[in-house]
C-alpha positions as CSV (number, residue, x, y, z in Angstrom):
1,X,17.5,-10.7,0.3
2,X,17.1,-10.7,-3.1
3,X,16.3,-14.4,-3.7
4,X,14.9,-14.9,0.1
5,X,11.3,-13.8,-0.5
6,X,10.3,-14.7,3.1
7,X,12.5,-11.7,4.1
8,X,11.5,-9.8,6.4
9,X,10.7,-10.0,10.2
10,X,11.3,-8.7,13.8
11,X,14.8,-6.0,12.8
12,X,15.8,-3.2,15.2
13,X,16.4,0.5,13.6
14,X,19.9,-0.1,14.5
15,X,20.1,-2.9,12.0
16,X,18.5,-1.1,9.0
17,X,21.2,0.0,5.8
18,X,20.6,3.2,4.9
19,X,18.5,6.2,5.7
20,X,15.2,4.3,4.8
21,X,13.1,4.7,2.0
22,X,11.7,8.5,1.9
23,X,7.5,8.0,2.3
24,X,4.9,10.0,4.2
25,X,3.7,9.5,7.4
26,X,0.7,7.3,8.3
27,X,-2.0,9.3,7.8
28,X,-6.1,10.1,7.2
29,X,-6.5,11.0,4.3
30,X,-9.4,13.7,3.3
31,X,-10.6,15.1,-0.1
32,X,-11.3,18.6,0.5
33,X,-12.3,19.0,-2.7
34,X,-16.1,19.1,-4.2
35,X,-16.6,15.8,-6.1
36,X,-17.2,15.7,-10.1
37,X,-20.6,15.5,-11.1
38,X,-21.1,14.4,-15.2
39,X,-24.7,13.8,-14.8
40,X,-27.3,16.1,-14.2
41,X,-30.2,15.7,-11.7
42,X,-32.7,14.7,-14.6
43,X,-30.0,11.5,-15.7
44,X,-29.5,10.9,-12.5
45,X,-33.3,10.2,-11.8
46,X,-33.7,8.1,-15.1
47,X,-30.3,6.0,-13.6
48,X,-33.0,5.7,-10.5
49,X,-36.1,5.0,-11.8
50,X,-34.7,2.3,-14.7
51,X,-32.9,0.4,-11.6
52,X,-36.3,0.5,-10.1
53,X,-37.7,-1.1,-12.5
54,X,-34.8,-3.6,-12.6
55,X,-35.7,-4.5,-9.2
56,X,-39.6,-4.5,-9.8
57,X,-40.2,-6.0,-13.0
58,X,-36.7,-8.3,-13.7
59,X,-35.6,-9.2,-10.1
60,X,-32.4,-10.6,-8.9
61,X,-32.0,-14.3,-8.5
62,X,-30.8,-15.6,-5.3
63,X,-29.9,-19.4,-4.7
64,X,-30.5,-18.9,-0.7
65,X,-33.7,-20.5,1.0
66,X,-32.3,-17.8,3.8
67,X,-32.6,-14.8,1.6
68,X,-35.9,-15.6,-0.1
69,X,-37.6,-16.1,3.9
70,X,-36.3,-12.3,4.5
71,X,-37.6,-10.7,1.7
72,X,-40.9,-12.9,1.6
73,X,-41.4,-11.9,4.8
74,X,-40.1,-7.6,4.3
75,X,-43.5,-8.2,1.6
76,X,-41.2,-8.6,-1.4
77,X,-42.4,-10.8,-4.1
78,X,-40.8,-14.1,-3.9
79,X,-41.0,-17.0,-7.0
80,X,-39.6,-19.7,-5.2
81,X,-39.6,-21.9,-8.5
82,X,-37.2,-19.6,-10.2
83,X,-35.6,-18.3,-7.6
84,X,-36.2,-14.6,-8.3
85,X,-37.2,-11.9,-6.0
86,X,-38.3,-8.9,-6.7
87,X,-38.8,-5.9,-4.9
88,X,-40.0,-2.1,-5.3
89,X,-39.0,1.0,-4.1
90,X,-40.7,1.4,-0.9
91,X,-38.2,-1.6,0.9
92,X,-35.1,0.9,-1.1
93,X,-36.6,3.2,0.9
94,X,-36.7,1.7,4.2
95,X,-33.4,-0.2,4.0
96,X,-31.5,3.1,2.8
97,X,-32.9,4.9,6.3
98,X,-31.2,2.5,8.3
99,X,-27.8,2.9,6.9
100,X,-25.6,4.8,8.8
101,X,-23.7,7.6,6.3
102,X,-20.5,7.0,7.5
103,X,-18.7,4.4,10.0
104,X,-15.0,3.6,11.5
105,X,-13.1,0.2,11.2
106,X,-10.4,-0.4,14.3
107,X,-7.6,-2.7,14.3
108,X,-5.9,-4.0,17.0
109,X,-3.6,-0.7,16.7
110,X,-6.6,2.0,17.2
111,X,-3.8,5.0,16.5
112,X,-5.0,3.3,12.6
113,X,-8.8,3.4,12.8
114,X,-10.0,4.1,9.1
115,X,-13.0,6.1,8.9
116,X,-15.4,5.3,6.0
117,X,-17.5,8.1,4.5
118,X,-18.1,11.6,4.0
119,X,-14.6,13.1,2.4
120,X,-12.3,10.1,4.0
121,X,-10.4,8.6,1.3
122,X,-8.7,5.1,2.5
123,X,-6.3,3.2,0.0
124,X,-6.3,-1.2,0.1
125,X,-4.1,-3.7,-1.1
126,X,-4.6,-5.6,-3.4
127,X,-6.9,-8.8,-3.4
128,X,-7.8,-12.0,-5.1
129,X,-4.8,-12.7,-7.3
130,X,-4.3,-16.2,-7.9
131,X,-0.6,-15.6,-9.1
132,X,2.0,-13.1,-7.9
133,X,5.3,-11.8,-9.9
134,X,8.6,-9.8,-8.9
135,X,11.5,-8.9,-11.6
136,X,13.6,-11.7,-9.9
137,X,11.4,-15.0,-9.1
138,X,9.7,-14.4,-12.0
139,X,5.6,-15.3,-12.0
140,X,4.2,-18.2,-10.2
141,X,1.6,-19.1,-8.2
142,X,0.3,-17.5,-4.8
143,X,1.8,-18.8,-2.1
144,X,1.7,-18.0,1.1
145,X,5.5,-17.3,1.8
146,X,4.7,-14.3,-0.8
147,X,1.6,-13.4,1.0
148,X,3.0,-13.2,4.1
149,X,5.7,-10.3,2.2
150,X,2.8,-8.3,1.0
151,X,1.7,-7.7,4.1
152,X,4.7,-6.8,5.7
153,X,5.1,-4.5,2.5
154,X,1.5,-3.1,3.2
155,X,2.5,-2.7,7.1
156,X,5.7,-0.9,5.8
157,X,4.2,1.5,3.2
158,X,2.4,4.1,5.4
159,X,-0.4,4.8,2.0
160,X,-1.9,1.9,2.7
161,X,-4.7,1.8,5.0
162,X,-6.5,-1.3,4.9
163,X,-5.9,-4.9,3.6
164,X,-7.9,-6.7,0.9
165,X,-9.2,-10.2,0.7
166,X,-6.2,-12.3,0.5
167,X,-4.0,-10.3,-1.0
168,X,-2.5,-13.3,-3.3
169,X,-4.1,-16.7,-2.9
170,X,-1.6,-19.1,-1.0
171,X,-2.8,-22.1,-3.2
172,X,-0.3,-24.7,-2.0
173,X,-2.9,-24.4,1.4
174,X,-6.4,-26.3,1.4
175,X,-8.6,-23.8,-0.1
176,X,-11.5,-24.3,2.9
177,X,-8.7,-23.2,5.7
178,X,-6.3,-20.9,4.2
179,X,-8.0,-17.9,5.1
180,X,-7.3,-19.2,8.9
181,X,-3.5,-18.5,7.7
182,X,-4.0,-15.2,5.4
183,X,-6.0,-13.8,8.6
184,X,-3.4,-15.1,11.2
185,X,-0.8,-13.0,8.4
186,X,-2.3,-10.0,8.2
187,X,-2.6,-10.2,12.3
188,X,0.1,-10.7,13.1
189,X,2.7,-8.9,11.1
190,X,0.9,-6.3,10.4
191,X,-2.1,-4.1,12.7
192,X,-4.0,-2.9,10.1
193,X,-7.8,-3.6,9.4
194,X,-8.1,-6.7,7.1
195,X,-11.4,-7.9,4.6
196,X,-12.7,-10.7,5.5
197,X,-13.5,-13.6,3.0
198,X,-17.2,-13.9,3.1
199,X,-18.0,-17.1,1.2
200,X,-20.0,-18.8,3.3
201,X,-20.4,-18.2,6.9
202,X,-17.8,-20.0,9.0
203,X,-14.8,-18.0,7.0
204,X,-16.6,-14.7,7.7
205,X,-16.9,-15.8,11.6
206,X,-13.4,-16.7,11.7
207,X,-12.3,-13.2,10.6
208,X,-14.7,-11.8,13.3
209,X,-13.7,-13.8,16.2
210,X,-9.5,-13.4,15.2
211,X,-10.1,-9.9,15.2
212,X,-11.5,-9.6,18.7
213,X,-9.1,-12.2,19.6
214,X,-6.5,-9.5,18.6
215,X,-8.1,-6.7,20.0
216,X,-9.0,-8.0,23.2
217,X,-12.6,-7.2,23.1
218,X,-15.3,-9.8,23.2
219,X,-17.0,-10.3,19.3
220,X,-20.4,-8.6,20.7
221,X,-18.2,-5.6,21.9
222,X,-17.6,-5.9,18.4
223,X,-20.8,-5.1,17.2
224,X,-20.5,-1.6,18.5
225,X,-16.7,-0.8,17.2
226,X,-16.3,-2.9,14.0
227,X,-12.9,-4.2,12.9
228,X,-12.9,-5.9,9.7
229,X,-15.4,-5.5,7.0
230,X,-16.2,-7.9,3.8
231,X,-16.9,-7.5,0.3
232,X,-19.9,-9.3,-1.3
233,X,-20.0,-9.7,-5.4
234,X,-22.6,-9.8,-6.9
235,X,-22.7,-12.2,-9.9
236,X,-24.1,-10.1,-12.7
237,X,-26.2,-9.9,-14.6
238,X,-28.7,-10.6,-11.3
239,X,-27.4,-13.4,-9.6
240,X,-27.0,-13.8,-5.6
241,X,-25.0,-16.8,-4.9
242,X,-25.6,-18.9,-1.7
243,X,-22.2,-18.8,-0.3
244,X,-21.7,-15.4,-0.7
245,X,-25.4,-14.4,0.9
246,X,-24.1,-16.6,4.0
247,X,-21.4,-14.8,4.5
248,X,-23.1,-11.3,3.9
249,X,-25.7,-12.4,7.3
250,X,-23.0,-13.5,9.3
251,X,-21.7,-10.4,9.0
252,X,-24.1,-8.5,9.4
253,X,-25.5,-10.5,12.7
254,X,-22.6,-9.1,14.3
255,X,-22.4,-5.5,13.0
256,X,-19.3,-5.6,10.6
257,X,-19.8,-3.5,7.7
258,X,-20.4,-5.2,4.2
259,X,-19.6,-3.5,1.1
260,X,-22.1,-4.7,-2.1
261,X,-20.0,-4.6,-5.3
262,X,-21.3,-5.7,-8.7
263,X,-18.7,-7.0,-10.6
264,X,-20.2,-5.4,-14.3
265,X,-18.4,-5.6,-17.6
266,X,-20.0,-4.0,-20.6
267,X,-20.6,-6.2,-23.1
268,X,-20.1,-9.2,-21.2
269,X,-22.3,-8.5,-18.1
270,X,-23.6,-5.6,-18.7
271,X,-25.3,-4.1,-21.9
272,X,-22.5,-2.6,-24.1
273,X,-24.0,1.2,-22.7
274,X,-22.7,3.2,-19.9
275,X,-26.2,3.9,-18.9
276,X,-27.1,0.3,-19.1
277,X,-24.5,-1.0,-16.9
278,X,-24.6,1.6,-14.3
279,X,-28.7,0.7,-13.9
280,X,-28.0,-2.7,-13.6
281,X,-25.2,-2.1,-11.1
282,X,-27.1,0.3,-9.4
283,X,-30.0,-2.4,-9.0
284,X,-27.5,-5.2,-7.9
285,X,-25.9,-3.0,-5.3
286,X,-29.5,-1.9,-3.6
287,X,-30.4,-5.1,-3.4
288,X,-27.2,-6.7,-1.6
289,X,-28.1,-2.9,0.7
290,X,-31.6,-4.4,1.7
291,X,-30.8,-7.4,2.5
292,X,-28.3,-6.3,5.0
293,X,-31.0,-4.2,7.2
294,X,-33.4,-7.1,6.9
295,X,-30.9,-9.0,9.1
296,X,-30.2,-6.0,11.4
297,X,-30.9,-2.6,10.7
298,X,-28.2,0.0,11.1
299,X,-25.6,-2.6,9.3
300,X,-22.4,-0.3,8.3
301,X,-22.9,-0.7,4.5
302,X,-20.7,0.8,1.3
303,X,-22.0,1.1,-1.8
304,X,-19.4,-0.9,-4.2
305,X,-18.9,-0.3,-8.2
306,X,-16.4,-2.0,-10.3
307,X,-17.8,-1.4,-13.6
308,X,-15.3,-1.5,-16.7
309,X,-15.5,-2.4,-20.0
310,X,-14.7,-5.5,-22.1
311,X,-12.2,-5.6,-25.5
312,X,-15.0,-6.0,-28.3
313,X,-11.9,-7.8,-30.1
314,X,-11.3,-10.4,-27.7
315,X,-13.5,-10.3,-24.6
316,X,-10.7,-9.8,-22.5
317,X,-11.6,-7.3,-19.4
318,X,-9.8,-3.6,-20.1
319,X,-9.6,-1.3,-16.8
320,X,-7.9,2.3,-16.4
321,X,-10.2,3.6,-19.5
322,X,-12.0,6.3,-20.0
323,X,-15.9,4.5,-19.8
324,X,-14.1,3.1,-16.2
325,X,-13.4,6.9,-15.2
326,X,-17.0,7.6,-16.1
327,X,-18.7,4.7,-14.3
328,X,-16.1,5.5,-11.2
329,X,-17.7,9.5,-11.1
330,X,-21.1,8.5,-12.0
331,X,-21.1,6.1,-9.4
332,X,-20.7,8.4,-6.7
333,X,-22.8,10.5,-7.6
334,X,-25.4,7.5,-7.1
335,X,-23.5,6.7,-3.3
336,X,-24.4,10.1,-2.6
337,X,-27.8,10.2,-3.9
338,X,-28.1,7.2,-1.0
339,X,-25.8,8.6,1.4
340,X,-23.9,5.7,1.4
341,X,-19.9,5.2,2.0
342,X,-18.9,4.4,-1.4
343,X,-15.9,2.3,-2.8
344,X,-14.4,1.3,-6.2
345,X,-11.0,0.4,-7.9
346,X,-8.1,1.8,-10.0
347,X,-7.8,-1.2,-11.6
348,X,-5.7,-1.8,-14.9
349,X,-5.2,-4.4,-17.5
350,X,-1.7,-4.5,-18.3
351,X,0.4,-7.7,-18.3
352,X,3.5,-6.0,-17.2
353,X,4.2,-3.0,-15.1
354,X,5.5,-0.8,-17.8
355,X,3.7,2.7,-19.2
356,X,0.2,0.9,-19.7
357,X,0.0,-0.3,-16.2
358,X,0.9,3.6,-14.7
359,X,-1.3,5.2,-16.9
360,X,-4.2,3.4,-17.1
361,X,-3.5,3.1,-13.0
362,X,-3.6,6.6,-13.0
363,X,-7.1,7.3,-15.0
364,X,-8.6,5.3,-12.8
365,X,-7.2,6.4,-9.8
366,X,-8.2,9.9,-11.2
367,X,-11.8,8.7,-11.5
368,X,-12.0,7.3,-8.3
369,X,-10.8,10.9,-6.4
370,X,-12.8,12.5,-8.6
371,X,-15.8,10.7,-7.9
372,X,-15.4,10.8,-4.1
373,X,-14.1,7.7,-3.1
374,X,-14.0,6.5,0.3
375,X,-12.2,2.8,-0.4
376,X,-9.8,2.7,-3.2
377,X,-9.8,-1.0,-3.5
378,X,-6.7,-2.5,-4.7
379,X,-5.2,0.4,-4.7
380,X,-1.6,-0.7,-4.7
381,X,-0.1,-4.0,-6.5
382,X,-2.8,-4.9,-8.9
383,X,-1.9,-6.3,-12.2
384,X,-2.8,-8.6,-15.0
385,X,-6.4,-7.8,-14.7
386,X,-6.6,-9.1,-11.8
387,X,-4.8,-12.1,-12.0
388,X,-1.6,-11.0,-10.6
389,X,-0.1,-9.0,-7.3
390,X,2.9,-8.1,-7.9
391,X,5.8,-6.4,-6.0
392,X,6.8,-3.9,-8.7
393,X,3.2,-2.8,-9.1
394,X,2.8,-2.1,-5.6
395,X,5.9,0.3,-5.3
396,X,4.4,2.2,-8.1
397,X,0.9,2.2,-6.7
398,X,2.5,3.8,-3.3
399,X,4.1,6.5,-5.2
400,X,1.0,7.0,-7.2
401,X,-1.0,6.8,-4.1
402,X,1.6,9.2,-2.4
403,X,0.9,12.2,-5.1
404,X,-2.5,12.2,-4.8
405,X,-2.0,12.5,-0.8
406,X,-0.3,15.0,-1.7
407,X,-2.0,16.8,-4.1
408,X,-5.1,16.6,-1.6
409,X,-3.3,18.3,1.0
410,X,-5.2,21.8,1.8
411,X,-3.1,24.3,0.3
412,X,-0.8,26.7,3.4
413,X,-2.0,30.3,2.8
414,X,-0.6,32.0,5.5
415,X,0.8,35.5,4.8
416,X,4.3,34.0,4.5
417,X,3.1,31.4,2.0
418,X,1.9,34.7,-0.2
419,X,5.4,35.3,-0.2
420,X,5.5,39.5,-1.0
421,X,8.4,39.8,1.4
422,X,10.6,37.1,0.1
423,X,9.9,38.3,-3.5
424,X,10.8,41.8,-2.4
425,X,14.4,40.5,-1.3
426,X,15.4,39.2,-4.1
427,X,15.9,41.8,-6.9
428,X,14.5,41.8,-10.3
429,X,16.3,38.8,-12.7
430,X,17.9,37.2,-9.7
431,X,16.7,33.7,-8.0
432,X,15.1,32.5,-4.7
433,X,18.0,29.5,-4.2
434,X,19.5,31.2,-1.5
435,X,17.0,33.3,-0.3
436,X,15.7,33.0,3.5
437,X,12.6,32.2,2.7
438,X,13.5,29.0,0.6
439,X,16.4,28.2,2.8
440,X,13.8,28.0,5.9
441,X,11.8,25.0,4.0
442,X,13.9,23.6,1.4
443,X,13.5,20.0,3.0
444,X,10.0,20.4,3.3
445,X,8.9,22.6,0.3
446,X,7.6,20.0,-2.4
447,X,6.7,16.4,-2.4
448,X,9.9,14.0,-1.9
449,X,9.2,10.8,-4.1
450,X,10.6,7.4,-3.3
451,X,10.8,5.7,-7.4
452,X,11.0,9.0,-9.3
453,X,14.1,9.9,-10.2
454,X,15.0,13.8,-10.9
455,X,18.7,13.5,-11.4
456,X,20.0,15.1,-14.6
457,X,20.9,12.7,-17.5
458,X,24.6,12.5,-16.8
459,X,24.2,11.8,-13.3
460,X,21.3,9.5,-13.8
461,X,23.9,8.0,-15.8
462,X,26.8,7.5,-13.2
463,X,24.5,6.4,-11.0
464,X,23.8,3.1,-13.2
465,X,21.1,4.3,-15.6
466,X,18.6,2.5,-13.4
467,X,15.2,3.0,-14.8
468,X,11.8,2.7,-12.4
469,X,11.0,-0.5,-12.4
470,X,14.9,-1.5,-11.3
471,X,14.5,1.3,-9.0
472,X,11.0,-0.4,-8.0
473,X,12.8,-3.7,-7.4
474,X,15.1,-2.1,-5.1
475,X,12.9,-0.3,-3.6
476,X,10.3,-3.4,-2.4
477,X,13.7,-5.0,-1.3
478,X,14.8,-2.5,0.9
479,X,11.4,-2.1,2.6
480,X,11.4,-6.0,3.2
481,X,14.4,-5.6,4.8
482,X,13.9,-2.3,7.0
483,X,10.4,-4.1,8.1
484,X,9.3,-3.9,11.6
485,X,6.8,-6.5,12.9
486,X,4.5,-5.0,14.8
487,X,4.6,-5.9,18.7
488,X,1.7,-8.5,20.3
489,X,1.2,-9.0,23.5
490,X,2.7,-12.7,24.2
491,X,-0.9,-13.8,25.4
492,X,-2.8,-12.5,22.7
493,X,-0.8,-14.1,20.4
494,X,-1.1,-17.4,22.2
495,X,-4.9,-17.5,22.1
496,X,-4.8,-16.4,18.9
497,X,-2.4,-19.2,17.4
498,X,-4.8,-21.8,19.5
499,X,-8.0,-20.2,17.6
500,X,-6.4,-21.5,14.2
501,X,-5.3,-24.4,15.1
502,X,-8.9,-25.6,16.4
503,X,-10.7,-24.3,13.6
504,X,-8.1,-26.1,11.7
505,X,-8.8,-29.2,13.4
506,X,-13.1,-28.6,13.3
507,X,-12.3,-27.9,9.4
508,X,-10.4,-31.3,9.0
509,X,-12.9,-33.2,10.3
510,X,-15.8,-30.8,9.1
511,X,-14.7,-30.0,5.4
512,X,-17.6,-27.8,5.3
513,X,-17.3,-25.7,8.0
């Protein structure tokens, strides 16, 4: 298995070594907690009002004929010679009625709906990565053999709830049809919810139909029970990109939800303020919101941040620090201020997985609970700024993903969780091992990990001294090989393999569409 990264497939539990790796159950996940606020109602309204004026007076650029008709004709001002549009608050207004507060993704397995809002909390894969990295093959470049394992690694690990936008980019593949093979992937061995890839529309329709396709619903049934959603980037500082704007109305024609993320680096596409950066984010986000109820009001939409800041030495993008914990709070304060579903990152910058990537990982994960997520996006296998999934990462991300489930979990408080009669059994200077009390819910007591290791030194050491990112390695191996792919009905997966290779075939001859 070890040098067989296609690993994986169809195994019976008879077949599986070993008792299995120790993870939670699949699960929906809630945050019972209030979120952090570090702004005050009079900031918050000066956040408001200077995005406002963002809007008003500066405009966002948009390089769609499309988009300028619907916002000329919503009574927006609209400079068709420099492309700008600008709009005040009164269309905010309007738009942010329409939105629904909260909605629900289904897969083809709808015992794995995801809801979106309110105090759900849902973790992704990873998406994006051009390159991809284990501790044996070493980095190289995406592939879709290595695709392919991340999501049978993503069906596998049960605290992951959603798949990202191409996960790693299989760039041996045409790049205007290999999201016919990344969606066909994700599918077919796994049945989770998936983001489509919304530049342009064509790849956004392809997402739509395969998804109904797997379902076995028509795509207008669709409409009323969504089942894949999309990001849209923004390309700050105020720039709407054709392509993307496409894919954005397709999407919303048909009712799937559309998260609007501004991709905002201080110092580099932001001013170098907090402040700064969350107004302009704040105005890039509204925007991408209106737009979506001028094509059909009631649109599912999320309110996306990814807002960081850039090394002043070297420009280089930093994640996991404590300005990226801010902006991660702050901006959900501003989700709630809209009622909006709101999703951001735990990103980190760290070339390697080793102590920088866990604990910058970890502040930002921190931000993101503490801010009251709903989508953790690429939650689990993110490295290299970006540039990198890797298969190390992602074990680590699932045991960091695990605590926080964990650490969520309502606390029991039940008269025999008080605990007076077990402490009045055991006498003054003894110890609970034995007692009844811990002997009824030793195997359930506390949080089992999967990559920590809690073995004294000297056993630690007969074991083989393995520290966690051998362990880690092990670990994505095992779950490659204990892998189940999920069943599909014959049929379904007939039409569904016919679906690709037409569009294949309209692609080839079409390069455009």
């Amino acid at each position: 298995m070890s040098q067989d990264r296609r690993g994986g497939g169809r195994r019976s539990k008879l077949g599986r070594s070993g008792g299995g790796i120790p993870q939670l159950p699949w699960q929906s996940v809630k945050n019972p907690y209030p979120p952090m606020q570090l702004l005050d109602e009079e900031r918050m309204q000066q956040l408001h009002d200077t995005s406002m004026r963002i809007l008003s007076e500066l405009g966002i650029r948009v390089m769609s004929e499309r988009v300028m008709d619907l916002f000329a004709s919503a009574g927006a001002i609209v400079d068709r010679e420099e492309k700008t549009i600008r709009i005040d608050e009164s269309l905010v207004r309007e738009a942010l009625r329409a939105v629904p507060s909260s909605f629900t993704l289904t897969s083809r397995n709808p015992e794995k709906q995801v809801h979106l809002g309110g105090n759900s909390l849902v973790f992704g894969l990873v998406a994006g990565p051009p390159n991809v990295h284990d501790r044996i093959n070493g980095r190289r470049q995406g592939n879709l053999a290595d695709y392919q394992n991340f999501i049978r690694l993503a069906h596998h690990f049960n605290a992951i709830h959603i798949i990202g936008n191409q996960v790693v980019a299989p760039m041996e593949l045409p790049a205007n049809a290999r999201h016919l093979d990344t969606y066909h992937a994700n599918l077919t061995l796994s049945d989770l919810s998936f983001h489509c890839t919304a530049i342009g529309r064509a790849r956004a329709m392809d997402g739509i139909n395969m998804m109904a396709i797997a379902r076995g619903i028509s795509v207008e049934e669709m409409r009323a029970s969504p089942g894949v959603t999309t990001i849209i980037s923004i390309n700050s500082p105020r720039l709407f990109d054709d392509a993307m704007a496409e894919g954005l109305i397709a999407m919303a024609e048909h009712g799937q939800p559309v998260t609007v993320t501004p991709f905002t680096l201080m110092g580099a596409m932001t001013p170098v303020t907090l402040a700064a950066a969350l107004c302009q984010q704040n105005a890039e986000a509204l925007f991408g919101v209106v737009l979506t109820q001028l094509v059909n009001p009631g649109t599912p939409v999320m309110y996306g941040a990814f807002t960081s800041n850039v090394d002043m030495k070297s420009g280089a993008p930093a994640f996991g620090t404590p300005e990226n914990a801010k902006a991660n709070i702050i901006a959900g304060q501003l989700a709630r201020r809209y009622n909006l579903p709101y999703r951001t990152s735990n990103a980190n910058a760290s070339n390697v997985v080793d102590l920088q990537a866990a604990y910058e990982t970890e502040m930002a994960t921190w931000g993101a609970v503490l801010g009251g997520a709903n989508l953790i996006y690429h939650a689990a296998g993110w490295l290299e700024g970006g540039l990198t999934a890797s298969y190390e990462k992602l074990v680590l991300d699932v045991e960091i993903l695990q605590n926080m489930m964990e650490f969520l979990r309502p606390l029991p408080f039940q008269e025999d969780d008080l605990g007076f009669e077990a402490i009045k059994s055991v006498p003054a200077g003894g110890h609970f091992f034995g007692a009844e009390h811990t002997m009824s819910r030793y195997t359930t007591a506390f949080y089992q990990p999967m990559l920590s290791n809690w073995q004294n030194h000297g056993a630690w050491e007969e074991a083989g001294g393995k520290d966690a990112l051998e362990r880690a390695t092990e670990l994505w191996q095992q779950a490659l090989h204990d892998y189940e792919e999920p069943v599909m009905d014959p049929a379904t997966r007939e039409e569904l393999d016919a679906y690709v290779a037409r569009r294949r075939e309209e692609i080839a001859a079409n390069p455009e569409g």
